[in-house]
ZADO-1210 file (C-alpha; in nm, 4 decimals, padded with zeros to 6 digits):
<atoms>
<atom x="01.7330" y="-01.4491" z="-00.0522" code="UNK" pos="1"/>
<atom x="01.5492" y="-01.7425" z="-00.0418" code="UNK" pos="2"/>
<atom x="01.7623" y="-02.0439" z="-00.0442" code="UNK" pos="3"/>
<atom x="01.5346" y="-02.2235" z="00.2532" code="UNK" pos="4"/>
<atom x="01.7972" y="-02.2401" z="00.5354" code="UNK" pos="5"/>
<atom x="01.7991" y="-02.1278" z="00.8501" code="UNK" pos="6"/>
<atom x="02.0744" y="-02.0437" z="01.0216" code="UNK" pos="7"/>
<atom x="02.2695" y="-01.8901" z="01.3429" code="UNK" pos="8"/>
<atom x="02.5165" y="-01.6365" z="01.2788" code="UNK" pos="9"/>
<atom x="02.8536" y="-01.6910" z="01.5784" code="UNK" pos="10"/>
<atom x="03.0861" y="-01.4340" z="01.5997" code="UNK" pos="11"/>
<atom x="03.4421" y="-01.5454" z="01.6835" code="UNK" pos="12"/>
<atom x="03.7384" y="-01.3558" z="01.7594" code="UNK" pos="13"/>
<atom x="03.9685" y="-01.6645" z="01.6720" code="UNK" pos="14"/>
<atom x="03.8070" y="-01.6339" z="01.3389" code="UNK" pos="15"/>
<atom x="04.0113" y="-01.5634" z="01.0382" code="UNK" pos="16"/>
<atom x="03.7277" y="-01.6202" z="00.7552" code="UNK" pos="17"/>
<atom x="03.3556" y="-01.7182" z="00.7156" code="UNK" pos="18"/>
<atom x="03.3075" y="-01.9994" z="00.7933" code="UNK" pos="19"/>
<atom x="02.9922" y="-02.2433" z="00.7615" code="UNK" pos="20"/>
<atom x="02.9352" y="-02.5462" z="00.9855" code="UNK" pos="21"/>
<atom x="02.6835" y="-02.8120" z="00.9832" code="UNK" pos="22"/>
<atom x="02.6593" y="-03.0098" z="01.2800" code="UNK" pos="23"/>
<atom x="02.5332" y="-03.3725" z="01.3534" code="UNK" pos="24"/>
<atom x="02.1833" y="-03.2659" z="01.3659" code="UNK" pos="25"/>
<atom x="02.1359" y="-03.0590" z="01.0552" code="UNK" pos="26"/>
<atom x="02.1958" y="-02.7371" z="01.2121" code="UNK" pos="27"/>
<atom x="02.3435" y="-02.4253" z="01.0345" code="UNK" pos="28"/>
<atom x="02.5644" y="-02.2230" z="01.1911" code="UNK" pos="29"/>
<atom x="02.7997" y="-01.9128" z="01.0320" code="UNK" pos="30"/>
<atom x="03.0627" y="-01.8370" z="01.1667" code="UNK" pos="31"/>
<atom x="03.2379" y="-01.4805" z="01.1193" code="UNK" pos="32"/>
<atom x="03.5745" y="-01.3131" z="01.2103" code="UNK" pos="33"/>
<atom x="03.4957" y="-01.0125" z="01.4167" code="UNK" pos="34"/>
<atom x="03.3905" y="-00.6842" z="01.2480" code="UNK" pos="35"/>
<atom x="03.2596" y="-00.8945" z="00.9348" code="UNK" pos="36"/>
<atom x="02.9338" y="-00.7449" z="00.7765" code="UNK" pos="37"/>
<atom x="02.6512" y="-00.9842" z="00.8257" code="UNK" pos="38"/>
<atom x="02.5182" y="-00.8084" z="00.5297" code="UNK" pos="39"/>
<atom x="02.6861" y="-01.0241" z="00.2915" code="UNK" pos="40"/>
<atom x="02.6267" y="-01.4022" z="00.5511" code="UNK" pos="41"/>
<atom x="02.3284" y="-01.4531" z="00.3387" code="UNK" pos="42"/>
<atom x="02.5105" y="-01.4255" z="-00.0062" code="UNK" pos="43"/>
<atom x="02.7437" y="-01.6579" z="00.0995" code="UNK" pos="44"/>
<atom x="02.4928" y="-01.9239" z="00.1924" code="UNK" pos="45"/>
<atom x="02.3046" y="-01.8966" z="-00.0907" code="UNK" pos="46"/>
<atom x="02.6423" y="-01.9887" z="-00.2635" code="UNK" pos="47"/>
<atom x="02.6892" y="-02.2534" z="-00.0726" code="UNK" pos="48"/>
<atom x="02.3016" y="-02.3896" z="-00.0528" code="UNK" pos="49"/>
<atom x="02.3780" y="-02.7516" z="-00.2200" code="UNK" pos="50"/>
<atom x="02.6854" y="-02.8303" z="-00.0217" code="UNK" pos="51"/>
<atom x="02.4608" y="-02.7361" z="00.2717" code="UNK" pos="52"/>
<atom x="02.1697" y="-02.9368" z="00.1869" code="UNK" pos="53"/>
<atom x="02.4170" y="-03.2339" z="00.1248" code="UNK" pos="54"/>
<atom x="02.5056" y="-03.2209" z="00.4434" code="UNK" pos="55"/>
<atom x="02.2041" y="-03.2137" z="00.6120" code="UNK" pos="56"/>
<atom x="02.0655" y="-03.4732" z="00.3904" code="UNK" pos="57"/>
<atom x="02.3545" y="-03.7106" z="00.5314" code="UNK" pos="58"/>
<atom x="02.2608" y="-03.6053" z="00.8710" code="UNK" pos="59"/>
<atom x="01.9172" y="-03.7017" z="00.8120" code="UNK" pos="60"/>
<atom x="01.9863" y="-04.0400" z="00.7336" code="UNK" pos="61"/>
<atom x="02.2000" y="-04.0625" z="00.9681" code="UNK" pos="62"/>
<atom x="01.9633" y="-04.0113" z="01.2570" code="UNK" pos="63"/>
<atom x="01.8869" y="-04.3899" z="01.3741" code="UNK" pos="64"/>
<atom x="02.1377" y="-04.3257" z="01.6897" code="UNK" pos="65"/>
<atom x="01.9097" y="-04.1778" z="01.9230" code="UNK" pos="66"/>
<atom x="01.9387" y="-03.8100" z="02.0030" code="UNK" pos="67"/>
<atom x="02.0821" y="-03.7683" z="02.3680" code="UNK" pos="68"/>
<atom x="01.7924" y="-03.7064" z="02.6486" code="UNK" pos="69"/>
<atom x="01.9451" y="-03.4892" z="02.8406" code="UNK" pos="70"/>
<atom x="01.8925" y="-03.1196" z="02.6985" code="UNK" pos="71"/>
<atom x="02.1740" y="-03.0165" z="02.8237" code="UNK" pos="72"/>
<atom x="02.4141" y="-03.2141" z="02.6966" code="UNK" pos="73"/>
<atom x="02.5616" y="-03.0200" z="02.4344" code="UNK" pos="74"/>
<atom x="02.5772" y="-03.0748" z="02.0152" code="UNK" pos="75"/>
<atom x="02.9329" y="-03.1889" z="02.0257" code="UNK" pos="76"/>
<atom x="02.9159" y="-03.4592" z="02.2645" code="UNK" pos="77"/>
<atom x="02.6425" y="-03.5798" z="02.0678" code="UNK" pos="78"/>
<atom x="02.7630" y="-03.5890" z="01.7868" code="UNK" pos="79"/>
<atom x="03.0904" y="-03.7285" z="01.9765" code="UNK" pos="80"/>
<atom x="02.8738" y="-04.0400" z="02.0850" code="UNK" pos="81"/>
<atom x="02.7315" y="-04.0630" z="01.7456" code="UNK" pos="82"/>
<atom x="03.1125" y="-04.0420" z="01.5962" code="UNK" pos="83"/>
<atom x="03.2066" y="-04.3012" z="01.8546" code="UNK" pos="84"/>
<atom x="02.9249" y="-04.5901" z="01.7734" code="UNK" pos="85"/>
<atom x="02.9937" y="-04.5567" z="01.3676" code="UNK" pos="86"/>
<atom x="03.3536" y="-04.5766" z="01.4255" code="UNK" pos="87"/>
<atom x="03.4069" y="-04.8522" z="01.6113" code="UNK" pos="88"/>
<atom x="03.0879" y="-05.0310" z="01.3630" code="UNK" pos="89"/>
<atom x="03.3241" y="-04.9682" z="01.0907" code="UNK" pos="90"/>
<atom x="03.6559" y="-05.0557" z="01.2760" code="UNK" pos="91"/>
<atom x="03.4789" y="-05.3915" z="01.3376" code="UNK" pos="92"/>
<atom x="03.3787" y="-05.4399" z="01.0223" code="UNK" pos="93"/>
<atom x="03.7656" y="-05.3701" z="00.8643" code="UNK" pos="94"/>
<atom x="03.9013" y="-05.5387" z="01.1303" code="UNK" pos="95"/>
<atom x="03.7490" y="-05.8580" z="01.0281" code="UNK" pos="96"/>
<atom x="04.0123" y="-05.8658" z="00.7866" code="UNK" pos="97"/>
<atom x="04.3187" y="-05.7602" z="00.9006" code="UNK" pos="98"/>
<atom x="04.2636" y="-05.8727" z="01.2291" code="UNK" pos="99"/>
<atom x="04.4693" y="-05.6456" z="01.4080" code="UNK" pos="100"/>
<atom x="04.4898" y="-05.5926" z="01.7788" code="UNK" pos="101"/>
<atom x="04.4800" y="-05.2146" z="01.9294" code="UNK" pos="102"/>
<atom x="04.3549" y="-05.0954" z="02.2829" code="UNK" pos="103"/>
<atom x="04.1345" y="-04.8052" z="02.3172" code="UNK" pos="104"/>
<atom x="03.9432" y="-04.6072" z="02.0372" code="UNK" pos="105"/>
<atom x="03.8970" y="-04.2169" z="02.1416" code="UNK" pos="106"/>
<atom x="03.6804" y="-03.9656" z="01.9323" code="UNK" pos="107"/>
<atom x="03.8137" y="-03.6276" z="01.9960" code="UNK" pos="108"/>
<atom x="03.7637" y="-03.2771" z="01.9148" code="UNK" pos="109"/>
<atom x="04.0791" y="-03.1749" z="01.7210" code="UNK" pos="110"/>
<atom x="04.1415" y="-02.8773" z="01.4546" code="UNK" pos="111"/>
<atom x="04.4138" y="-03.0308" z="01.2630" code="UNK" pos="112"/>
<atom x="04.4036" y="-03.3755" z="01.2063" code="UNK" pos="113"/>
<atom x="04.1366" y="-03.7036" z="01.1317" code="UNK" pos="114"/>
<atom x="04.2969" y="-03.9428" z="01.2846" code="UNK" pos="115"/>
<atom x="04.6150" y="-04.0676" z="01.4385" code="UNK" pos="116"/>
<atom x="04.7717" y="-04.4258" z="01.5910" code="UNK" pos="117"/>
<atom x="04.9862" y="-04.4114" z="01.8828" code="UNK" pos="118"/>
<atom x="05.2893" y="-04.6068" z="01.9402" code="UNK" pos="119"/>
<atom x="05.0821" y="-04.8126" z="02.2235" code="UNK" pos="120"/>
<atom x="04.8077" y="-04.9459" z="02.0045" code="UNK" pos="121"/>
<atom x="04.5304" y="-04.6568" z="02.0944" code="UNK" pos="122"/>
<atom x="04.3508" y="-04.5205" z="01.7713" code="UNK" pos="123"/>
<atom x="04.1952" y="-04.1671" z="01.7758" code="UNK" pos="124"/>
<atom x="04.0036" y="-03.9969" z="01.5582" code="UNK" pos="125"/>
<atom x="03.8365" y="-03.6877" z="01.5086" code="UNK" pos="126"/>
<atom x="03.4433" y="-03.6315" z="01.5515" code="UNK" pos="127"/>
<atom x="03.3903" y="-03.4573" z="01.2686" code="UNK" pos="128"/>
<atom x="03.4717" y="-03.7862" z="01.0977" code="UNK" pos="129"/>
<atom x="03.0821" y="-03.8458" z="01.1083" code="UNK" pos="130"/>
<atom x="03.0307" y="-03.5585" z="00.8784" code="UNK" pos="131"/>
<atom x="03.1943" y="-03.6994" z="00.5925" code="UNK" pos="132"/>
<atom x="03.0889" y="-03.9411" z="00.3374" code="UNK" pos="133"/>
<atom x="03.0919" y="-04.2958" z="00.4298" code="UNK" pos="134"/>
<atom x="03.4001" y="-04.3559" z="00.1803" code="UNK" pos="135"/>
<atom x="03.6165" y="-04.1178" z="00.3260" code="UNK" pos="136"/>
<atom x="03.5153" y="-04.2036" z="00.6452" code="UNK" pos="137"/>
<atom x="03.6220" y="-04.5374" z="00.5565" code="UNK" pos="138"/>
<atom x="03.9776" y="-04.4150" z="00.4367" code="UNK" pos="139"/>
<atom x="04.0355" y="-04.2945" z="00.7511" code="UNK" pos="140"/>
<atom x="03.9628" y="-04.5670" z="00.9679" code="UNK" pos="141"/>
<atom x="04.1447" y="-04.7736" z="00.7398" code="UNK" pos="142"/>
<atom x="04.4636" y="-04.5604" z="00.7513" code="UNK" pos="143"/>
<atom x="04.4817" y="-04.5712" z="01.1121" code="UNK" pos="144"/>
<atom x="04.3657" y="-04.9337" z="01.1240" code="UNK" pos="145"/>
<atom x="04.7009" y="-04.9809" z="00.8615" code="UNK" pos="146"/>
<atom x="04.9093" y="-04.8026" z="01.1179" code="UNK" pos="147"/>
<atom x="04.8971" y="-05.0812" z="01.3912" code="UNK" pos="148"/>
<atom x="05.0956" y="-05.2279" z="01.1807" code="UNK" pos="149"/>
<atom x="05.3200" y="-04.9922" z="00.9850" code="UNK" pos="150"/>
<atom x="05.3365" y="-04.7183" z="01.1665" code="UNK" pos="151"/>
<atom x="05.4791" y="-04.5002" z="00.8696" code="UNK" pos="152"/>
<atom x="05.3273" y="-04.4111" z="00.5346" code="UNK" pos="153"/>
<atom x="05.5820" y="-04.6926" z="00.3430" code="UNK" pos="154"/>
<atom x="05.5379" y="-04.8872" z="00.0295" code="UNK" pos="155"/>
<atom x="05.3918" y="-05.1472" z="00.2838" code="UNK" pos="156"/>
<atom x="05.1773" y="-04.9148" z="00.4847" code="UNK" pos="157"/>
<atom x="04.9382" y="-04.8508" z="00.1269" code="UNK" pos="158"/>
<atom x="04.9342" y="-05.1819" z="00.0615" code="UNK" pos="159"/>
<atom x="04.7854" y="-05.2720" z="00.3636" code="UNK" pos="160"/>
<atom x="04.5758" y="-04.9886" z="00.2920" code="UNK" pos="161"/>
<atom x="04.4744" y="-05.1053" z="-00.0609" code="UNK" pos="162"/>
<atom x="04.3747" y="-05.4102" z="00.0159" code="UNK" pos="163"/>
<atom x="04.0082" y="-05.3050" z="00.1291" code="UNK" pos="164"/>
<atom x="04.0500" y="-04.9728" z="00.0381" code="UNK" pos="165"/>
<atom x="04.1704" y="-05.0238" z="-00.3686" code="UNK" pos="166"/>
<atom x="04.0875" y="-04.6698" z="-00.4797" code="UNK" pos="167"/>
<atom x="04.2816" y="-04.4922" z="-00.1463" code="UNK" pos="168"/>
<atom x="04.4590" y="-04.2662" z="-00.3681" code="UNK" pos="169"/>
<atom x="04.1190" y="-04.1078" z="-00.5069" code="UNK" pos="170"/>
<atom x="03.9657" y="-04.1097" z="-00.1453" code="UNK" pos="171"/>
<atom x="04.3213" y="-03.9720" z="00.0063" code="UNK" pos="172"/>
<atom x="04.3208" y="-03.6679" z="-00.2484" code="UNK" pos="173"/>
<atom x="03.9054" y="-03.6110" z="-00.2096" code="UNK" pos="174"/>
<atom x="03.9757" y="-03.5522" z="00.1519" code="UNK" pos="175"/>
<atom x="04.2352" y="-03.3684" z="00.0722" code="UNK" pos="176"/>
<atom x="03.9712" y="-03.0676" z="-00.0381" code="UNK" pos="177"/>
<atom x="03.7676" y="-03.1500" z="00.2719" code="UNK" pos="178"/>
<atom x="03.8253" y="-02.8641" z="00.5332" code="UNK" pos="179"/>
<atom x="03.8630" y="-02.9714" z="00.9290" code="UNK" pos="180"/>
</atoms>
């Protein structure tokens, strides 16, 4: 078919569906379950060819962090660097109003969660938080921002929340359709 995307086909045994992901610089990989027939890879992309070239699009214009030199560095640590500079750009930014204090900031690889707050002020996030749209990615930084200071999900905790972030409750269930 021609849907003009190329693509790398990754066989995983961990794999429990297809699977399509589109890393920090535009590239297309699918990834299958073990025994799945490649046959039908290129249906599947062509069924998912706008929410593809969405995402490369955003990639795209999201290429004024330079690329790392080093050729072997791999794709996720630099898109980990890349995850790391917008964060903490946007953590400034929201911080400039709440004006909370927290220690370190860590961009991490995880498979179940965006972001989290620990009890000792440290805010983590997830790198694939630089794949999303800049409003969700905003929700997110905001929600852990909140936590420093309600570390719950309280009446008080989405206030804090709402007060930069007024529409949370459309971002909140947005992301909720947004696959790790």
């Amino acid at each position: 078919m021609d849907h003009g995307i190329k693509y790398s086909i990754k066989t995983s045994p961990k794999a429990k569906r297809l699977r399509i992901v589109v890393n920090c610089d535009a590239q297309v990989s699918v990834i299958t379950p073990k025994g799945f027939d490649a046959g039908l890879v290129d249906k599947y992309i062509e069924s998912k060819a706008r929410w593809i070239k969405e995402k490369m699009k955003l990639f795209h214009s999201r290429k004024k962090i330079e690329k790392p030199k080093s050729i072997v560095q791999s794709s996720y640590h630099a898109c980990n660097a890349r995850a790391k500079k917008m964060i903490k750009e946007r953590l400034m930014h929201f911080n400039d109003f709440y004006n909370f204090e927290y220690n370190r900031i860590s961009v991490k690889k995880q498979s179940t969660k965006w972001g989290s707050c620990s009890g000792k002020k440290n805010l983590n996030f997830n790198y694939k938080v630089l794949f999303l749209s800049q409003d969700l990615a905003d929700y997110i930084i905001v929600h852990e921002l909140c936590h420093l200071k309600e570390m719950n999900h309280s009446h008080r905790f989405w206030q804090l929340v709402e007060k930069t972030i007024p529409d949370y409750k459309k971002r909140k269930k947005k992301l909720n359709n947004v696959s790790l």
